[in-house]
N, C-alpha and C positions, 0 to 999 in steps of 0.2 A: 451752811458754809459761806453765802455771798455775802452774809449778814455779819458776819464775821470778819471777813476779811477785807468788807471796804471796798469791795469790788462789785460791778453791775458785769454778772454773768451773762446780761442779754448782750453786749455789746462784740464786735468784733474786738475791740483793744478790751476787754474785760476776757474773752476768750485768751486770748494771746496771753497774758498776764499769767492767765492759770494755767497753761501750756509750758510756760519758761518757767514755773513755781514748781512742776510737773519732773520736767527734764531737769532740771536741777536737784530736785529731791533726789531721782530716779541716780544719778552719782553715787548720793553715798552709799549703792550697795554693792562698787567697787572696790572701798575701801576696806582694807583687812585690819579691823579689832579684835585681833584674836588671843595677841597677848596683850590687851587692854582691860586693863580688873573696870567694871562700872562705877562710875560716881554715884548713880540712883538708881530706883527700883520701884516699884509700884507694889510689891510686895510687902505689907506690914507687919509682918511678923518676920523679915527680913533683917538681921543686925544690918547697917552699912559700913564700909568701908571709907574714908574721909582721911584724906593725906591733908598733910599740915600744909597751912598755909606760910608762905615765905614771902615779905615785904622786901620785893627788893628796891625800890624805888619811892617815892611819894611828895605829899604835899605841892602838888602839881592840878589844883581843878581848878586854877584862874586860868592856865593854859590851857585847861583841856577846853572850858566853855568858850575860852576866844576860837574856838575852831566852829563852834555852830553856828548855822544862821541865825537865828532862834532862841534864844534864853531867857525864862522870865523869874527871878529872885533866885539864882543861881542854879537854874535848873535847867535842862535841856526840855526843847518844847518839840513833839515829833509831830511830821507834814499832817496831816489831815490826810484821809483817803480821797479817791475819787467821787464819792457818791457822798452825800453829807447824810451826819447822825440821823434819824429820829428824834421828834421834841421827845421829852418822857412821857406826854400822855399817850401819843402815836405807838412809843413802845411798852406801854401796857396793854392796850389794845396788841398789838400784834401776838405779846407773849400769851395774850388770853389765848387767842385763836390759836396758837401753836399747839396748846396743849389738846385741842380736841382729836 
């Protein structure tokens, strides 16, 4: 999971982080979905259900990109984690060793 998420669980701020990830998740199972038909399903043999899409608005993404700090060839570019990636060889190694 720390490998995942970008975060260094040894840390007191890498604790906290997964703490408020914690308590915020822990919310939505106040909220009442009960007459809410699902979007998806992890069930394959499951027909879906898939409401029509409605355009109400559009051709707005030079405004939307002036809103990030960050764009690189019209694309939003998201923060880096705390913890920096692995080179790839680091992460062949690691994934070897995971698997034992």
């Amino acid at each position: 999971m720390e490998r995942l998420a970008l975060v260094d669980f040894r840390t007191k701020q890498g604790l906290s982080c997964l703490e408020k990830a914690v308590r915020f998740a822990d919310q939505l199972h106040v909220v009442d979905t009960s007459r809410v038909e699902p979007m998806d399903s992890v069930l394959e043999d499951r027909a879906l259900y898939l409401r029509d899409d409605a355009l109400m608005e559009g051709d707005c993404a030079e405004e939307l990109l002036q809103l990030s700090k960050n764009t690189v060839e019209e694309y939003f570019v998201a923060p880096p984690g705390n913890i920096p990636l692995p080179k790839r060889e680091e992460r062949a190694v690691m994934l070897k060793h995971s698997e034992l």
